[in-house]
C-alpha positions in Angstrom: -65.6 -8.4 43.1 -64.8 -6.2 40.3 -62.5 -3.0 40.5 -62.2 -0.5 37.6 -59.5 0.0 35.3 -57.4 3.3 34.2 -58.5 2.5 30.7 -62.7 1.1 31.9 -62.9 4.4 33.7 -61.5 6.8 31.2 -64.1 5.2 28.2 -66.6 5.2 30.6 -66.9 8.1 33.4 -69.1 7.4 36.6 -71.1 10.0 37.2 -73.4 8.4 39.7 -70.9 7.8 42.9 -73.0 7.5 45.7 -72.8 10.8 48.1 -72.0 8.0 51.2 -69.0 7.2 50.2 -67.6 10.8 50.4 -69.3 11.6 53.8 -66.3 9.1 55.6 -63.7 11.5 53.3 -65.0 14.3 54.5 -65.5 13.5 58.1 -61.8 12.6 58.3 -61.3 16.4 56.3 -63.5 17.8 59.8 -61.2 16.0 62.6 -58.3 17.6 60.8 -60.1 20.7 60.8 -60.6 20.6 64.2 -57.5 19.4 65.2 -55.6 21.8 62.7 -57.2 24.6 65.3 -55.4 24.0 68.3 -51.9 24.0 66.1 -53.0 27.5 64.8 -54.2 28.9 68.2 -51.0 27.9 69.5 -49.0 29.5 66.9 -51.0 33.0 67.7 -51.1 33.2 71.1 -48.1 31.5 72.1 -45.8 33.1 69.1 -42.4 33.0 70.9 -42.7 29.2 72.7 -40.0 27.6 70.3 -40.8 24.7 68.9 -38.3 22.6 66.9 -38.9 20.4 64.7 -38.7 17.5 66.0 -39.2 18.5 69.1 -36.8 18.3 72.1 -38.1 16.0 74.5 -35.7 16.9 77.0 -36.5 20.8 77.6 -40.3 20.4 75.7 -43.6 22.0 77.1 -45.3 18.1 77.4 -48.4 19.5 76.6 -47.0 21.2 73.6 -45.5 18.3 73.0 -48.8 15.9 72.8 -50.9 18.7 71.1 -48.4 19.2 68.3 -48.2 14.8 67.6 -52.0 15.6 67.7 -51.6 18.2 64.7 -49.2 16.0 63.0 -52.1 14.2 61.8 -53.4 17.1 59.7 -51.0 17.5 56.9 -50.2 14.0 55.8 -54.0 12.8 56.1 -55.2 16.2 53.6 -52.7 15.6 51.3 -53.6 12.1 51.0 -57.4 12.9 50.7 -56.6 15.1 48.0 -55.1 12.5 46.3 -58.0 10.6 47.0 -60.2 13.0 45.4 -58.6 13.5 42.8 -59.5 10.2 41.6 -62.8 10.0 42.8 -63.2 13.5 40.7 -61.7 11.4 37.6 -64.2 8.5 38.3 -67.0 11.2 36.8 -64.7 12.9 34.2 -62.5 12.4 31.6 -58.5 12.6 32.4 -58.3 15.5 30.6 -60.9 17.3 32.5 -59.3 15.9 35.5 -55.9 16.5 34.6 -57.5 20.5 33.6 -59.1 20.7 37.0 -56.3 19.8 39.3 -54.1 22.6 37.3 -56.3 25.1 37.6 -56.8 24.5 41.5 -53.5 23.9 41.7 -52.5 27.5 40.7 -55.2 28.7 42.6 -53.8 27.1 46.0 -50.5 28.0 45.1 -51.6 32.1 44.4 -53.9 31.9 47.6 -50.5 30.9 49.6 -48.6 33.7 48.3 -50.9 36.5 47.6 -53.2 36.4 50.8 -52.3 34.0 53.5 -48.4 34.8 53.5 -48.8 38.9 54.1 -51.8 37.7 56.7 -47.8 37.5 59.0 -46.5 40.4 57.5 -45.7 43.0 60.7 -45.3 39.6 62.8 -42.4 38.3 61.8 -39.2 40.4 61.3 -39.1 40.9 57.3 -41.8 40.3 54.3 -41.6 36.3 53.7 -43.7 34.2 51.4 -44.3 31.2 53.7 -44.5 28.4 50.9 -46.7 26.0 53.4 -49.2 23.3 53.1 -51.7 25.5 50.5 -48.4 26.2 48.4 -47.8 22.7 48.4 -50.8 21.1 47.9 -50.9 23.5 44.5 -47.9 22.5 43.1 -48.4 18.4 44.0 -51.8 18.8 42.5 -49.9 20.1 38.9 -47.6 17.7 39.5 -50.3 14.9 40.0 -52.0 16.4 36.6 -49.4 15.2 34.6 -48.9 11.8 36.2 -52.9 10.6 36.5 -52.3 9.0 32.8 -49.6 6.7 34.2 -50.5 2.9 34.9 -52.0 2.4 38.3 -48.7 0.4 39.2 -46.4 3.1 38.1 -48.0 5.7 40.3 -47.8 3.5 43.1 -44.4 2.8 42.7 -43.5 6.2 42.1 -45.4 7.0 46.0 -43.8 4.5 47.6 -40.3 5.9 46.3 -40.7 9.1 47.3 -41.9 8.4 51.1 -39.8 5.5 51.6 -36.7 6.8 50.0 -36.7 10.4 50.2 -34.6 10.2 53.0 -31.8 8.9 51.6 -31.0 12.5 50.3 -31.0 13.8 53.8 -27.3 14.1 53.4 -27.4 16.6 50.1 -27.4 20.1 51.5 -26.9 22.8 49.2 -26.1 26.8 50.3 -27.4 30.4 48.9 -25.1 30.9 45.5 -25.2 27.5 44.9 -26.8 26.9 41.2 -29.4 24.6 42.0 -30.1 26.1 45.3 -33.7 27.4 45.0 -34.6 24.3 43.3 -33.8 22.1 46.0 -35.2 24.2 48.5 -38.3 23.5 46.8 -38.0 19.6 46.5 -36.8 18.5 49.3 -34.5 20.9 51.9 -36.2 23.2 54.1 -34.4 26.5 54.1 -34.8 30.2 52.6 -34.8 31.3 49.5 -33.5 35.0 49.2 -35.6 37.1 47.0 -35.5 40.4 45.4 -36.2 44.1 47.3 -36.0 42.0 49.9 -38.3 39.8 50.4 -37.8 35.7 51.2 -39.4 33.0 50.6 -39.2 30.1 53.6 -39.8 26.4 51.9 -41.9 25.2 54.8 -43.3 21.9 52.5 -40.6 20.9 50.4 -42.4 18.5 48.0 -41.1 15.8 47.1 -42.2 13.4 49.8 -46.1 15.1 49.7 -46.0 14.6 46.0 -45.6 10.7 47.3 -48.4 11.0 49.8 -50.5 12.7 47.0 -49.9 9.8 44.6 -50.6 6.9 46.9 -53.7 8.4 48.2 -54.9 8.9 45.0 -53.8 5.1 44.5 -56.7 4.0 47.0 -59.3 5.4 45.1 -60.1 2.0 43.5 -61.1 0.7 46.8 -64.1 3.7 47.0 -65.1 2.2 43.5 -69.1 1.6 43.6 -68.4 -2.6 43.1 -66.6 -2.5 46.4 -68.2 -3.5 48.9 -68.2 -1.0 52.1 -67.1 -4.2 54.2 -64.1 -4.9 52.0 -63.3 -1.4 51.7 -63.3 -1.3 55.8 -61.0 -4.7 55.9 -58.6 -2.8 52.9 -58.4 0.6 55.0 -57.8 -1.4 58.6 -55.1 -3.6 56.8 -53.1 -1.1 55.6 -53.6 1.4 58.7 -52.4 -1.3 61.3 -49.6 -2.1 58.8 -48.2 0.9 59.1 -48.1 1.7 62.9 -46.8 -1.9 63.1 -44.1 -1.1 60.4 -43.6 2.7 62.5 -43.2 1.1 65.7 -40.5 -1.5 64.5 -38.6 1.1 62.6 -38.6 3.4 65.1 -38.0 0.7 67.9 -34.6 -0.4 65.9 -34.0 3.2 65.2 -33.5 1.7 61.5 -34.3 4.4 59.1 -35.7 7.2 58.3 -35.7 9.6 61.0 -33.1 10.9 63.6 -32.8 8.7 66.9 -34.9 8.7 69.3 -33.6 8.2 73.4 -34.7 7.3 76.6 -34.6 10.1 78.8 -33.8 9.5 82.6 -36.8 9.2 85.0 -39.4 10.0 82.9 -41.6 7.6 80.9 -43.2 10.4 79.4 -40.3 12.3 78.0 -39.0 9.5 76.5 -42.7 8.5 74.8 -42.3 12.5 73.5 -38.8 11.1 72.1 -40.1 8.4 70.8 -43.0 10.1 68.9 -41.5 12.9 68.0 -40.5 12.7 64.4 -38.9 15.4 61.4 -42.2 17.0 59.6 -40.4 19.7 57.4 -39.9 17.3 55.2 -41.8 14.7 56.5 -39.7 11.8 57.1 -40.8 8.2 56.5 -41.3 8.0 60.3 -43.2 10.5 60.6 -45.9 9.6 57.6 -46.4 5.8 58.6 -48.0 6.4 62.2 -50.1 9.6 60.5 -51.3 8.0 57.4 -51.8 4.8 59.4 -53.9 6.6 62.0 -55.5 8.6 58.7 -56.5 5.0 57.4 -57.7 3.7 60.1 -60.0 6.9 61.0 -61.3 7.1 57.1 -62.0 3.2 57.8 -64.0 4.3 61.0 -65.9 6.8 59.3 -67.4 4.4 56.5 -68.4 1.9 59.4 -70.3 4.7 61.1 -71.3 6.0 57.9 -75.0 6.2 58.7 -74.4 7.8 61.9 -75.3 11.6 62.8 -71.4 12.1 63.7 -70.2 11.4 60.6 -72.9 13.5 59.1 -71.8 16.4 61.0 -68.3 15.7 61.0 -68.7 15.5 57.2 -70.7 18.7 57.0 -67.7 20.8 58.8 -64.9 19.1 56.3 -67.3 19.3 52.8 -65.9 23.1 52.9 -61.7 22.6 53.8 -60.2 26.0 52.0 -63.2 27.9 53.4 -62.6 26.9 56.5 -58.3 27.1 56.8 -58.5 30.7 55.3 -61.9 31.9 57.4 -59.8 30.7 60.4 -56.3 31.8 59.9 -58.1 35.3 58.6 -59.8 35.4 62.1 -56.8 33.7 64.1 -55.0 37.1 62.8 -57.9 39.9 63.6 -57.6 38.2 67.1 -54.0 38.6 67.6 -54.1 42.5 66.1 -57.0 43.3 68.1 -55.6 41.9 71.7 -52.0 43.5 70.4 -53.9 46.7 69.9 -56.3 46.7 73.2 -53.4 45.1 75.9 -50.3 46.0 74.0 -47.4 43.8 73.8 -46.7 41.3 76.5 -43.1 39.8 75.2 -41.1 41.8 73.7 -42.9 43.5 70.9 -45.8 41.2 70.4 -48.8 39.8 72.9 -48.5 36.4 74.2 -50.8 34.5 77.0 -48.7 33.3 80.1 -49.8 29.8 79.8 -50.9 27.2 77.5 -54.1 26.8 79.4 -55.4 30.1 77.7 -54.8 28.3 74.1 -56.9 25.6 75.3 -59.8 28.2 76.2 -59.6 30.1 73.3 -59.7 26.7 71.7 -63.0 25.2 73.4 -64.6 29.1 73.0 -63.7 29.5 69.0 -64.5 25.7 67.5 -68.3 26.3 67.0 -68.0 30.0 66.6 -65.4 29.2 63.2 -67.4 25.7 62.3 -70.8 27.2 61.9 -70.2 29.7 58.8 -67.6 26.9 57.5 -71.2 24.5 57.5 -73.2 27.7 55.7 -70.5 27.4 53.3 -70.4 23.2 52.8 -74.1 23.7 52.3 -74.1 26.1 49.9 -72.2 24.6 47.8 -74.1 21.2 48.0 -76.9 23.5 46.8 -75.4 25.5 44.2 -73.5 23.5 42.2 -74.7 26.3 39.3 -71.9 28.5 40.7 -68.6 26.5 39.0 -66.2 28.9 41.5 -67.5 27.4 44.6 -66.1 23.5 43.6 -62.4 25.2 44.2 -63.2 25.8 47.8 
C-alpha cells in the first residue's frame, strides 16, 4: 500500500479523486447541518434560557442539557473536515494554488462573520457586537493553515497535537482590558470582549488556537483518502483512531486528570451526574471536550464510507455538499422568524418573544428541517453543475 508524499503530490497533482470518496465527507458535513439546527432554534426561541458553558448539571434543563452535547459535535467535526479538504483540494492543485485558495476563503469567512451574520443580532442583544464565532474562525485557521501546508507532514502533526493537547496549560494566563496584549489573547486563546471604538465590541466566541490544532490534524488525515488506500483500510484507520479517543476521553475524564474542570456526582440522580460528566468547556474547546467529538466525528466519517453506496449517504451528502449556503440561508431565516413572531405576538419576556417550553423548539425543529434542506440541495446541485461559475466553489 502506497501513500503519497508532500513532495509526490506537489510534482504531481491528482486531478482525478474519485467523487465517492467525498460523499462520506460530506454526509458527515449534513448530520452536522442537521444537528447544528436544533442548537440555533434553541438560541431563537428560547433567547433568555441561560446556558453556561459548561453547563451546570445541577440546576440544567436535562433536555437542554442532551441537545446541546448533541450540538457539540458540530464545531469540532467542520473544522476538522475543513482541514480535510483542504488537502484533498491540494491533492488536485499545486500548494500555491492551495495555499491562494484557503486565503482568499479565508478572508471571505472572516468578512461574512462580521459584515452580515454579526448585525443579523443587532436589536437582540443590548449593544452592536461583532460575534467573532465559528465562520470568523474558520477564516482565520484557514490563513493560518495557508502558511503551514508547506511544512513536513510530521511537523504539522506535531504542531495539532500541541495545540489540542496542551492548550490548556495556559488556562491559568488571564489578561484584563488595558492590558497590552489584551486583544491578542482574546483572539488566541481567552474568551472575553474586546472593547471597540463608537462603541461597538467585539465578543471572541472561538478563540483559535486550539481550532487551528483541529484544522491541522484533520488536514493530517487526508493521506488516508489518498486513491491507493484502500476504502477497507481507510475504514480500520478512521475506527482506530475514533475508539482511541473516546477510550482516551473516558479515562481522562474518569481520573479527572486533565484538561477540563471536574466533573461530580450529583445526589440521586444518575442522569445529572452523566450531564456532569459530559459536560465539558467549548469556548475554547478543551482537550475533553475535542476527544469524545472528533472521536464520534471519526467514527461517523468511517460509517459513511462503509455505507458509501447507500441512498443515505447520497442524500446525506447532497444536504452537506453546500455547508456556508446552508448556515447563512438558516441563521438568515432563523432571524425573519424571530422578528416576524416579535412583530405579530409581541414580546413574551421582557422585551423579546420566547416559547414557554422546549417542546416548541423541538416542533419548530421537525416543521423547518426539509423546509431549510431543500433549497440548501438546489444549491449543492448547482454547483455540481456549474463548476463554470468560480464564486460558487466558496460556498
Amino acid at each position: 500500500m502506497a501513500i503519497m508524499t508532500d513532495q509526490t503530490r506537489a510534482a504531481a497533482p491528482d486531478r482525478n479523486i474519485p467523487r465517492r470518496r467525498l460523499e462520506s465527507i460530506d454526509a458527515v458535513r449534513g448530520i452536522v447541518m442537521i444537528l447544528m439546527l436544533l442548537d440555533h432554534l434553541r438560541e431563537t426561541w428560547l433567547v433568555l434560557v441561560p446556558m453556561p458553558d459548561p453547563v451546570d448539571a445541577n440546576t440544567v434543563m436535562p433536555a437542554l442539557a442532551i441537545a446541546r452535547f448533541a450540538a457539540s459535535f458540530c464545531a469540532p467535526i467542520f473544522v476538522a473536515l475543513t482541514g480535510l479538504s483542504a488537502y484533498l483540494f491540494g491533492v488536485s492543485h499545486t500548494p500555491r494554488e492551495t495555499a491562494a485558495f484557503l486565503a482568499k476563503r479565508g478572508v471571505l469567512l472572516m468578512a461574512i462573520d462580521v459584515l452580515y451574520l454579526s448585525p443579523l443580532y443587532w436589536g437582540v442583544v443590548p449593544q452592536p457586537t461583532f460575534w467573532l464565532q465559528v465562520i470568523w474562525c474558520l477564516g482565520l485557521c484557514m490563513i493560518l493553515l495557508a502558511g503551514l501546508i508547506r511544512l513536513p507532514r510530521p511537523a504539522r502533526i506535531a504542531l495539532g497535537l500541541v495545540l489540542v493537547c496542551g492548550h490548556n496549560l495556559l488556562d491559568p494566563v488571564r489578561l484584563h482590558q488595558g492590558d497590552t496584549l489584551f486583544p491578542v489573547w482574546a483572539l488566541l486563546h481567552q474568551r472575553d470582549v474586546i472593547a471597540l471604538p463608537f462603541g461597538f465590541l467585539a465578543r471572541t466566541t472561538y478563540p483559535i488556537l486550539p481550532w487551528l490544532g483541529v484544522m491541522l490534524l484533520g488536514h493530517a488525515i487526508g493521506p488516508w483518502f489518498d486513491r491507493m488506500v484502500e476504502s477497507a483500510q481507510r475504514w480500520r484507520y478512521l475506527t482506530r483512531l475514533g475508539i482511541g479517543m473516546i477510550v482516551g476521553f473516558i479515562t481522562l475524564r474518569a481520573f479527572n486528570l486533565y484538561g477540563d474542570a471536574p466533573w461530580h456526582v450529583v445526589d440521586n440522580s444518575p442522569l445529572r451526574t452523566a450531564i456532569s460528566f459530559l459536560s465539558m468547556t467549548k469556548y475554547p474547546p478543551s482537550l475533553l471536550f475535542l476527544l469524545p467529538t472528533l472521536g464520534g466525528g471519526a467514527l461517523l466519517l468511517a460509517q459513511c464510507e462503509r455505507l458509501a453506496s447507500s441512498r443515505l449517504v447520497s442524500g446525506l451528502a447532497v444536504f452537506g455538499a453546500a455547508p456556508m449556503f446552508f448556515y447563512l440561508f438558516h441563521l438568515t431565516m432563523l432571524r425573519i422568524l424571530y422578528h416576524a413572531a416579535l412583530a405579530w405576538w409581541g414580546p413574551t419576556d421582557g422585551a423579546v418573544f420566547m416559547v414557554d417550553g422546549y417542546a416548541w423548539v423541538l416542533i419548530w425543529y421537525v416543521a423547518l428541517i426539509m423546509p431549510f434542506a431543500l433549497p440548501t440541495m438546489w444549491f449543492a446541485r448547482l454547483k455540481q453543475r456549474r463548476r463554470d461559475i468560480a464564486w460558487l466553489r466558496f460556498f
